[in-house]
N, C-alpha and C positions, 0 to 999 in steps of 0.2 A: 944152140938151144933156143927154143920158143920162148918169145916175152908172154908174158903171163898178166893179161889185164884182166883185173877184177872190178867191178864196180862195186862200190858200200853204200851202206844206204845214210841219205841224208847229204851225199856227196855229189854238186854237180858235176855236170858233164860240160863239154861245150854248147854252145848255147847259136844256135843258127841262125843269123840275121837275114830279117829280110828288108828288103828295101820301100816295099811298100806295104801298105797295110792290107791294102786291097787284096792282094797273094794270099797272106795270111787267113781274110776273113769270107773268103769267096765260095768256096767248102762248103760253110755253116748258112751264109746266105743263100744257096742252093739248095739245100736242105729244106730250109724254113719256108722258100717259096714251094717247093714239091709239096710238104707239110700241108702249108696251107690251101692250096688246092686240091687237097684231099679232102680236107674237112669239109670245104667249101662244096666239092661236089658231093657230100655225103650228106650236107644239111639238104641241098637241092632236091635230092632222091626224096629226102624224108616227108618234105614238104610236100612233093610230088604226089604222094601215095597217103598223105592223111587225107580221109574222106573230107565230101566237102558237107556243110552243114546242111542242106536241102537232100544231100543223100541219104537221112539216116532213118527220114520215113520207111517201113519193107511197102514195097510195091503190093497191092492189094492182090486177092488169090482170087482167081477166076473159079467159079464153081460151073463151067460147062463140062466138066470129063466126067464121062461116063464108065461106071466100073461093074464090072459082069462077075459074079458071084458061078 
């Protein structure tokens, strides 16, 4: 007959040691560096593309076109 393991709640389990922390925390540090080089390149972008302050004159309109009625 098959053992029959049920888990409950509130009940541990075995608990997986590891030996270094670094194992552990290497994941999340991975993560956070991706993370943050996303933001990092998306602040870039933004910066990139706000006009600059001398651009916000319009360029004056040439009045030599001639238009035929």
């Amino acid at each position: 007959m098959a053992t029959n393991n049920m888990k409950r709640i509130g009940k541990r389990g075995a608990q997986v040691e590891h030996s270094n922390a670094w194992e552990v925390m290497r994941p999340f540090v991975h993560f956070g560096i991706k993370a943050a080089s996303a933001i990092a390149h998306t602040l870039i972008y933004i910066v990139k593309h706000v006009p600059k302050p001398g651009s916000l004159n319009p360029p004056e309109r040439k009045r030599d076109k001639i238009i035929k009625i």
